[in-house]
C-alpha positions in Angstrom: -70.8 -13.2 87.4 -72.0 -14.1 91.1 -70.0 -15.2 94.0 -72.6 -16.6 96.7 -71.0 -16.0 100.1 -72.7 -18.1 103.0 -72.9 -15.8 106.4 -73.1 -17.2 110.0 -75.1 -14.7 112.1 -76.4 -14.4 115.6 -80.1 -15.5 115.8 -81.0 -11.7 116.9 -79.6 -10.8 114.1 -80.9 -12.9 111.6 -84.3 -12.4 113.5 -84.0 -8.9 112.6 -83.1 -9.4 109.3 -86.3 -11.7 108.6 -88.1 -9.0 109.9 -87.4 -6.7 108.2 -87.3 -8.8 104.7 -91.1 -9.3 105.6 -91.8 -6.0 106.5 -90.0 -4.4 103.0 -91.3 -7.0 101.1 -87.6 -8.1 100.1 -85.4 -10.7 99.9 -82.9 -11.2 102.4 -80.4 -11.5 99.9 -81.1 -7.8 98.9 -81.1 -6.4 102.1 -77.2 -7.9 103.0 -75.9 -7.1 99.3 -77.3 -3.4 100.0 -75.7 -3.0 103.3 -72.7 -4.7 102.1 -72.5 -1.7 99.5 -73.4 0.8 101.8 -70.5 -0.4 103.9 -68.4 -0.6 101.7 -69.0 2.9 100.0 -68.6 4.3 103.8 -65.5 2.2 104.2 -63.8 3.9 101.1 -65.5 7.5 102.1 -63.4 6.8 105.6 -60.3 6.1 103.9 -60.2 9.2 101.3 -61.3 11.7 104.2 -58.3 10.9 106.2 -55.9 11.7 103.2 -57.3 14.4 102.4 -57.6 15.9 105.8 -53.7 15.1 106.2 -53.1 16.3 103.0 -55.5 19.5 104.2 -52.7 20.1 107.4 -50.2 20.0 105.4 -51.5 22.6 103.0 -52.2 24.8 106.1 -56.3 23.8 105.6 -56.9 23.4 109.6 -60.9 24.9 109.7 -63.6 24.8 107.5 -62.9 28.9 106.8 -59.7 27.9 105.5 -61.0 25.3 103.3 -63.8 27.9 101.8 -61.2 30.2 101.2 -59.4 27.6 99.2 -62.2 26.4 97.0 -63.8 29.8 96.8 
């Protein structure tokens, strides 16, 4: 199933985005699903790297030594 989503965006924006759809050979419509993912993906990377680096201080994990150490 599809969901189409319409986008408002500055005109140097959108300029860019032609661009570059022209330049790749792709459709527009690629290019903002793909860096909707990527976002996305990074946006949930944020999220589980702050628990786990609380959850790391709390376990006494406070350098990258003392994680080694851990996993080693």
């Amino acid at each position: 199933m599809r969901t189409v989503l319409s986008v408002s965006l500055p005109e140097p924006l959108a300029a860019e985005l032609s661009r570059l759809a022209r330049e790749t050979g792709r459709s527009k419509s690629d290019l903002v699903k793909e860096s909707v993912s990527q976002y996305l993906w990074e946006a949930r990377f944020r999220t589980v790297r702050r628990q786990l680096i609380r959850r790391a201080k709390r376990a006494g994990m406070v350098t990258e030594d003392d994680v080694f150490r851990a996993v080693s």
